[in-house]
C-alpha positions as CSV (number, residue, x, y, z in Angstrom):
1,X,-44.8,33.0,-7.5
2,X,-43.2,30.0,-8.8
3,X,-41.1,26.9,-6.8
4,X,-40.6,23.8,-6.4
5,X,-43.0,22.2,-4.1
6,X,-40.0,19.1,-3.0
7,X,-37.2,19.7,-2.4
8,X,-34.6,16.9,-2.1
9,X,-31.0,16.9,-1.0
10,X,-28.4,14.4,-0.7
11,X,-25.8,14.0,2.3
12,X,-23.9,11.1,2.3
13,X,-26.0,8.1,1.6
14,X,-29.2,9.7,3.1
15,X,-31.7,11.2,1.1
16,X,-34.0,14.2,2.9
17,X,-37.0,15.1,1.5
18,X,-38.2,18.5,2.1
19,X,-41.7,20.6,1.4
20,X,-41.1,23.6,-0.3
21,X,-44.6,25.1,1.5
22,X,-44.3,27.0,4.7
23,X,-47.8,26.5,5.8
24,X,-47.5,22.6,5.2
25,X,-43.7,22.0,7.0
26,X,-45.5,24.5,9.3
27,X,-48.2,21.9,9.8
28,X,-46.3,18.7,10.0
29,X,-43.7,20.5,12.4
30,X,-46.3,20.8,14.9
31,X,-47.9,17.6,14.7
32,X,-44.1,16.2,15.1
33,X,-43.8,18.7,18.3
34,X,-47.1,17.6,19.9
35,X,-45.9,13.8,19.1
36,X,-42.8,13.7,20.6
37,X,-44.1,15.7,24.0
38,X,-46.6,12.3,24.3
39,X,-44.0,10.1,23.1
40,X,-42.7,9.4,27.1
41,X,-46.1,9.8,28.8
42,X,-48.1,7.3,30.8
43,X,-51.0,7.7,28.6
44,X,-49.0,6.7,25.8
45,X,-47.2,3.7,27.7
46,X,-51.3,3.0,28.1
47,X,-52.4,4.1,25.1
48,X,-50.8,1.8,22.7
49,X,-51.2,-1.9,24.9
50,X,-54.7,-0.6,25.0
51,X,-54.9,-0.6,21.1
52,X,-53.7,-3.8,20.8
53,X,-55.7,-5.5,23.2
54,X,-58.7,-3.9,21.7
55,X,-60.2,-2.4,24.6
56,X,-60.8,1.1,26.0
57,X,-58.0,3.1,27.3
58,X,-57.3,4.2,31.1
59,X,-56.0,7.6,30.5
60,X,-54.4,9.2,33.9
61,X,-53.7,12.6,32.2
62,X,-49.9,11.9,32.9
């Protein structure tokens, strides 16, 4: 089976980017679901001032 592993399509003056691979866009969907379900958590309003600072996190599991 042959394709084209990117494929690309323009609309308007973006540009989007797509993998031709199910089990890859599969892949990077999920990651991008699990992201944005942290994205407005506590832990993550934690998580990244505690990068910064260089010190461990306090995780509350909200």
């Amino acid at each position: 089976m042959t394709y084209r592993a990117i494929l690309t399509q323009q609309d308007g003056a973006a540009l989007i980017i797509t993998l031709n691979r199910p089990d890859k866009r599969n892949a990077i969907e999920f990651e991008t679901f699990l992201v944005t379900m942290i994205y407005g958590t506590k832990d993550k309003q934690e998580g990244i001032p505690a990068f910064l600072e260089k010190r461990k996190p306090r995780f509350e599991g909200k």
